[in-house]
N, C-alpha and C positions, 0 to 999 in steps of 0.2 A: 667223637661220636659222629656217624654219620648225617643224624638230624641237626647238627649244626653245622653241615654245609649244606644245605637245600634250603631253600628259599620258597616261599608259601604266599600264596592273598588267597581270596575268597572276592567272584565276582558274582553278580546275579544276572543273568542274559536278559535283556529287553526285545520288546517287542521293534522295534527299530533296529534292532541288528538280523532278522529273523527275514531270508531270502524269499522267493515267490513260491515255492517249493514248502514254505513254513519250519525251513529247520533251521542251524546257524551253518552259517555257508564257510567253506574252507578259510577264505581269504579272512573271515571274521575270527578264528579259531588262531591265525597268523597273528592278528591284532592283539588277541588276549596273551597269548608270549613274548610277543613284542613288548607290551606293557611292562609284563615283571621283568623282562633284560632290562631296559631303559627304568625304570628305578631300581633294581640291579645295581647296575654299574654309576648309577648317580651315587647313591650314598646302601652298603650293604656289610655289616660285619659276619654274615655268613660267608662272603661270595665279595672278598675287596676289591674287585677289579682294579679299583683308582690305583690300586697299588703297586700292578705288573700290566696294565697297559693305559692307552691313552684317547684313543681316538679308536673306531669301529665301523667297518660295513659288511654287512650280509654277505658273502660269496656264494650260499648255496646253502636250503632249505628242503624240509623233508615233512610231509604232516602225515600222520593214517590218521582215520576217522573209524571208531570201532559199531561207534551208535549213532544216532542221530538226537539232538536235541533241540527244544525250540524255545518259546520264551516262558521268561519268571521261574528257571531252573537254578541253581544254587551251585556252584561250580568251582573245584578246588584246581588252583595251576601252581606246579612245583616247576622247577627248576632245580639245576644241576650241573655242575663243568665236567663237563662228560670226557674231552682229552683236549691236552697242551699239544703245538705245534714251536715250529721256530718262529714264524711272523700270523700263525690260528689259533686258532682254538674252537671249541664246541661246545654251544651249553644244548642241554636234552630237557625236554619240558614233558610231563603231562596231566592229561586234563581231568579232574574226577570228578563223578556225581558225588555230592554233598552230602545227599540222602543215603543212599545205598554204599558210597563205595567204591560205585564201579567206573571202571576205568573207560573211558568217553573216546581219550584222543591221546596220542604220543605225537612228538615234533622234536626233531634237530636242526639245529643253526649253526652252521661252521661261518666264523665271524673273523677276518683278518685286522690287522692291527695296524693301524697307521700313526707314522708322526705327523709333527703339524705343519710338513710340507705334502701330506696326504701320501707318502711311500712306504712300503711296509716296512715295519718296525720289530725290531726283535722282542718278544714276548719274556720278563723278567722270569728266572727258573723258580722262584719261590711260589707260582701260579700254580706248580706240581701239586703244593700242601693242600689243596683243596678239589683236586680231581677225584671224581666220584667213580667207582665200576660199578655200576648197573645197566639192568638192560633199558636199553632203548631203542629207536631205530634208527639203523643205517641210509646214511645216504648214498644216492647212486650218483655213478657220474653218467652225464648227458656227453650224446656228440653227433656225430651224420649230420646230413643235408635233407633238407627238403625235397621229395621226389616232384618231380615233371607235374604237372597237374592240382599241386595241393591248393586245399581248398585256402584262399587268401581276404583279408578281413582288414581294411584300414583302419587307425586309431589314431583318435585327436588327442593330444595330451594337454589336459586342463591344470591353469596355474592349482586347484584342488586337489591334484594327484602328487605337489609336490608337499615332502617333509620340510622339518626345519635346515636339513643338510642340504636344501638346494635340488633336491635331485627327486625323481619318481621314485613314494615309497615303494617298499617292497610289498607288501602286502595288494600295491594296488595289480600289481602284476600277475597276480592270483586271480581276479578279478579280470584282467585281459582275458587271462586264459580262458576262466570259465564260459567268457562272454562269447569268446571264440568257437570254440566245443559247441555250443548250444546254437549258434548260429549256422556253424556247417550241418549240424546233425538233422537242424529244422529246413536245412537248405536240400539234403539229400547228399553231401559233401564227404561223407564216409561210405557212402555207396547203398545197392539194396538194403546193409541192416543199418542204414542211420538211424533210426527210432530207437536200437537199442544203445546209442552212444546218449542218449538225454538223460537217464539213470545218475541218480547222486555219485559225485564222485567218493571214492573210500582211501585213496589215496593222491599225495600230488608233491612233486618235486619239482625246484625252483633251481637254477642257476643261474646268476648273474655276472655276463662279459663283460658288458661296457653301462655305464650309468644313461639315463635319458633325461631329458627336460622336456618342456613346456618350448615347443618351436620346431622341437625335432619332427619331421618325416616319421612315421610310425606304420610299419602295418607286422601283421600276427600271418603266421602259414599254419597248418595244423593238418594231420594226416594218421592213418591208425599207426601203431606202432608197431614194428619184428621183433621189440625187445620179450613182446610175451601177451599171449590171448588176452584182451578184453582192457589194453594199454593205449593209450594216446600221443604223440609225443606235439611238440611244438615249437615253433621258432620266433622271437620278436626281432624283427629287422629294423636299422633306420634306413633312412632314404638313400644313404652311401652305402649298404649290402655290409654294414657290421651288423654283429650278432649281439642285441644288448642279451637277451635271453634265452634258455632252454628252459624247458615245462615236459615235464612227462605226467598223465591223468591215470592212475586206473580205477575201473569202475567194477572190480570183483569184489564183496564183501571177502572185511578180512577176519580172521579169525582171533580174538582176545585172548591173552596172553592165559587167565583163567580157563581156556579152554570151549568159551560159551562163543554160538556164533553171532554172527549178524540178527539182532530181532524182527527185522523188516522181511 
């Protein structure tokens, strides 16, 4: 049956995770997915990970945000192995109100497989038996360059940003972004209509090139984007011009699956 491959908690959002803004900020919405992979893949007889892979990193993440919510709200996060690769895979997450129902937030995570010299690893085919089809959302692929002039943001990376893997969580990278966006936007850095790039984000994709640490050179480029009206995209550079990251933002209310819009 389907309900025994989907994975279930129940969190309550605090006042402490609730951005300036007063809602729960994208990067925190990464955190509460993060959570159920990472006890997931520790110990899950819905979802055995342990059993067809070994080792894990993010490659590339996708959140929509349908509503906004803020704290002592009641919040149901599922999970789901959404498709098998040769060395990925995808789990699909989403967010729902407790109370009513309704659906908050979607997110996908395409996660590669590593052995434990950290090189991809082939993905056991018995991972199939647990692949779920429903809907979710797709992720896009990120690419281009930063144009001539984009508005550019340095970033200290605090031994705090790093995980137990050594390395800058992912989530905090959401948080670059954000901090990025809001800085140029407050700077005039998207041009005469920056004012309307400070707007909550309703959408946000993550790709990660290369890993960073705690020592690295860091700085963020950020510029509108041609992929489509009312988009952001973004670059996280180290100090040698590798690209650890892409980030695309957009800021159109999106429409729920239910058909209801944006309540804001």
């Amino acid at each position: 049956m389907m309900e025994d491959r989907i994975e279930r908690i129940r969190i309550t959002t605090r006042g402490y995770e609730v951005s300036p803004r007063g809602f729960i900020a994208p990067a925190q919405f990464l955190r509460y997915v993060e959570h159920i992979r990472w006890r997931t893949i520790a110990h899950s007889d819905k979802i055995p990970a342990r059993e067809f892979m070994r080792i894990g990193v993010i490659r590339a993440q996708k959140l929509d945000v349908f509503e906004d919510v803020s704290f002592d709200v009641e919040l149901e996060i599922t999970m789901w192995l959404s498709r098998i690769g040769k060395t990925s895979l995808d789990f699909s997450h989403e967010v729902l109100r407790v109370s009513d129902g309704a659906l908050i937030a979607r997110s996908s995570a395409t996660v590669v497989t590593l052995d434990s010299n950290r090189r991809p690893a082939a993905i056991e085919p018995s991972a199939q038996n647990y692949v779920l089809a429903r809907p979710g959302t797709v992720i896009e692929r990120l690419d281009g360059a930063a144009p001539a002039g984009a508005f550019e943001h340095p970033i200290v990376v605090r031994p705090s940003d790093e995980d137990m893997q050594g390395h800058v969580n992912h989530a905090r990278y959401a948080d670059f972004v954000e901090d990025t966006r809001l800085l140029c936007a407050r700077a005039g850095g998207y041009g005469a209509s920056s004012g309307d790039f400070e707007v909550p984000a309703r959408s946000l994709t993550l790709s990660y090139d290369e890993e960073a640490r705690v020592g690295d050179p860091f700085r963020a480029y950020t510029y509108p984007s041609t992929a489509a009206p009312g988009t952001i995209d973004f670059l996280l550079v180290k100090g040698d011009g590798r690209i650890t990251t892409r980030a695309r933002v957009g800021l159109f209310p999106i429409v729920r699956p239910d058909g209801e819009g944006d309540p804001r």
